[in-house]
mmCIF file of the C-alpha atoms, coordinates in Angstrom:
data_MODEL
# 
_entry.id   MODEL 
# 
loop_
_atom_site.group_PDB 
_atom_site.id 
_atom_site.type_symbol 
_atom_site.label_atom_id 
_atom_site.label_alt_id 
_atom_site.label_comp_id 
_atom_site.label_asym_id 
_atom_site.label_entity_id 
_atom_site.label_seq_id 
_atom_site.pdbx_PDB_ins_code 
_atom_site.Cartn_x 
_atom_site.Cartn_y 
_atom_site.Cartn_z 
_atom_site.occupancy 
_atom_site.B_iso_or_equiv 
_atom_site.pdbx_formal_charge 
_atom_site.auth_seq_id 
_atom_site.auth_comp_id 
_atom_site.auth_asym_id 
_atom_site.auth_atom_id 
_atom_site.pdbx_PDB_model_num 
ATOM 1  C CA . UNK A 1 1  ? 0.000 0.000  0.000   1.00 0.00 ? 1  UNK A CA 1 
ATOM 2  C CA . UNK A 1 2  ? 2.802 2.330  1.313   1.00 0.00 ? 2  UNK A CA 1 
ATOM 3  C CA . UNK A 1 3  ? 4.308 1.397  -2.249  1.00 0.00 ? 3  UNK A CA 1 
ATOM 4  C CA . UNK A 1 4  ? 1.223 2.139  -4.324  1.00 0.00 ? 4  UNK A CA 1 
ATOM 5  C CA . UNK A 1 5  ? 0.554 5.455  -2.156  1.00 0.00 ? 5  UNK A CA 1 
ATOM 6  C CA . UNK A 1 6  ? 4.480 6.490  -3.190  1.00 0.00 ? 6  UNK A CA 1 
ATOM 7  C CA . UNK A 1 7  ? 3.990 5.738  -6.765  1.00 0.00 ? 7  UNK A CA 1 
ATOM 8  C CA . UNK A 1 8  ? 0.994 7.485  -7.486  1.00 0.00 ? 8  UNK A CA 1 
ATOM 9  C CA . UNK A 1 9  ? 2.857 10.628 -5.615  1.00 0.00 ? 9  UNK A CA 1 
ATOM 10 C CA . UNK A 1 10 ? 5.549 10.070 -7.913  1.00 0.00 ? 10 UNK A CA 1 
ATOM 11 C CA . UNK A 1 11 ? 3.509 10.374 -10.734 1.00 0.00 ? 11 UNK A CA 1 
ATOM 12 C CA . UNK A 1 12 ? 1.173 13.029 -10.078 1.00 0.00 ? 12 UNK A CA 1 
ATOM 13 C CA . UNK A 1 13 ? 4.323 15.314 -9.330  1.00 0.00 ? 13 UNK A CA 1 
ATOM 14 C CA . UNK A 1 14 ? 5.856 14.303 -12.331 1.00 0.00 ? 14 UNK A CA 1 
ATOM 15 C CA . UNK A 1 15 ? 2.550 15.408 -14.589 1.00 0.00 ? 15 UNK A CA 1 
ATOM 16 C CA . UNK A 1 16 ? 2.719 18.560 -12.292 1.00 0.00 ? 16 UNK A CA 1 
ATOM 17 C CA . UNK A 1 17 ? 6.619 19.268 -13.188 1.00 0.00 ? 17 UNK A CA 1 
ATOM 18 C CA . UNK A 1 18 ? 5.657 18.330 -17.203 1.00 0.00 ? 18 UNK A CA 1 
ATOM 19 C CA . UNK A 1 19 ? 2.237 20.783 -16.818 1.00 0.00 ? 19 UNK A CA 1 
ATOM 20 C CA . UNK A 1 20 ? 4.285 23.484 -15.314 1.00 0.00 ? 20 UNK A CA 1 
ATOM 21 C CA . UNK A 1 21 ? 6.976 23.095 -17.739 1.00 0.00 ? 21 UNK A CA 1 
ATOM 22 C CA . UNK A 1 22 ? 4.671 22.956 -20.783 1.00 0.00 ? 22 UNK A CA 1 
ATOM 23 C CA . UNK A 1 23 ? 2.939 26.129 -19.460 1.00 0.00 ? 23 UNK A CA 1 
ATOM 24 C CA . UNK A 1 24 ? 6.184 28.073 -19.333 1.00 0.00 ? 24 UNK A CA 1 
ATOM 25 C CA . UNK A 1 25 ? 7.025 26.900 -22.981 1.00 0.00 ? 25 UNK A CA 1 
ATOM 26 C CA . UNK A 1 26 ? 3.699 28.160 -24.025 1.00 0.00 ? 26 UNK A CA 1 
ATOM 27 C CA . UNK A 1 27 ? 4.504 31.210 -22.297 1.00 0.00 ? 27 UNK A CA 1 
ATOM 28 C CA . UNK A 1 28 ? 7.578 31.686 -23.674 1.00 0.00 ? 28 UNK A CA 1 
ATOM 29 C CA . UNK A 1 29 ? 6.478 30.853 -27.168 1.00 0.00 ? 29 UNK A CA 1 
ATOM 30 C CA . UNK A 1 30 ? 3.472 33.126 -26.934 1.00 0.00 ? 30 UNK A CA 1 
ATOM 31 C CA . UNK A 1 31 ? 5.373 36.069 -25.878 1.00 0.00 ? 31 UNK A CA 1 
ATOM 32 C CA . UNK A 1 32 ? 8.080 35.154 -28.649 1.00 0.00 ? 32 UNK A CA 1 
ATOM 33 C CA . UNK A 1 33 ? 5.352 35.324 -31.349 1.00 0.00 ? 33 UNK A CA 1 
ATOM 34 C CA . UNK A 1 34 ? 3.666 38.552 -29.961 1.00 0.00 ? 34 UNK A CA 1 
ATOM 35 C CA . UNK A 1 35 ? 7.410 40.677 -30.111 1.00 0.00 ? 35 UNK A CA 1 
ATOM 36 C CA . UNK A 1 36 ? 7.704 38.996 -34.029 1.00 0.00 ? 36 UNK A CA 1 
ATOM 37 C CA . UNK A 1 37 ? 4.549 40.455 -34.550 1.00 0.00 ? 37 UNK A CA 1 
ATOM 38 C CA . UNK A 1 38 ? 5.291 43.705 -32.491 1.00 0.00 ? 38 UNK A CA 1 
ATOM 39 C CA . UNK A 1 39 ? 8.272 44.145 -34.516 1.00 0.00 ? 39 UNK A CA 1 
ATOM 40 C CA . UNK A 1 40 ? 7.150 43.610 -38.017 1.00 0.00 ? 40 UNK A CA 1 
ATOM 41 C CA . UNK A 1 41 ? 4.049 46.288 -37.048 1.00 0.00 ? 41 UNK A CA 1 
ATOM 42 C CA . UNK A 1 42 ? 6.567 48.432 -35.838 1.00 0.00 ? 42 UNK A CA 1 
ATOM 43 C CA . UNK A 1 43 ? 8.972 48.270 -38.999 1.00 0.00 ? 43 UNK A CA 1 
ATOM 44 C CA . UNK A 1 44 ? 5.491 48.563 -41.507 1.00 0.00 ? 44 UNK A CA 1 
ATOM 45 C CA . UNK A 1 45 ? 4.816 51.707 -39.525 1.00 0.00 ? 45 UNK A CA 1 
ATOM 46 C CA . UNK A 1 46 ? 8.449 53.057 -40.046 1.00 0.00 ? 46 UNK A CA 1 
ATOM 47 C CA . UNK A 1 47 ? 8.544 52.486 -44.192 1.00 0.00 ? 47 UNK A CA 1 
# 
């Protein structure tokens, strides 16, 4: 049981570390996009 119990732990922290970490990479990925897009607005306005 003590087993099981430590197992299951185990693996709902690891889908928390993997959610977490695919959040931030979403994050990062999103705010990467918007400055692309920021940037290309910003050079159309300049020309």
């Amino acid at each position: 049981l003590g087993l099981l119990a430590l197992l299951i732990g185990l693996g709902f922290t690891a889908g928390l570390w993997t959610s977490i970490y695919l959040a931030v990479l979403l994050l990062l990925a999103v705010r990467t996009m918007f400055n692309r897009a920021h940037r290309i607005v910003a050079e159309s306005e300049l020309s």
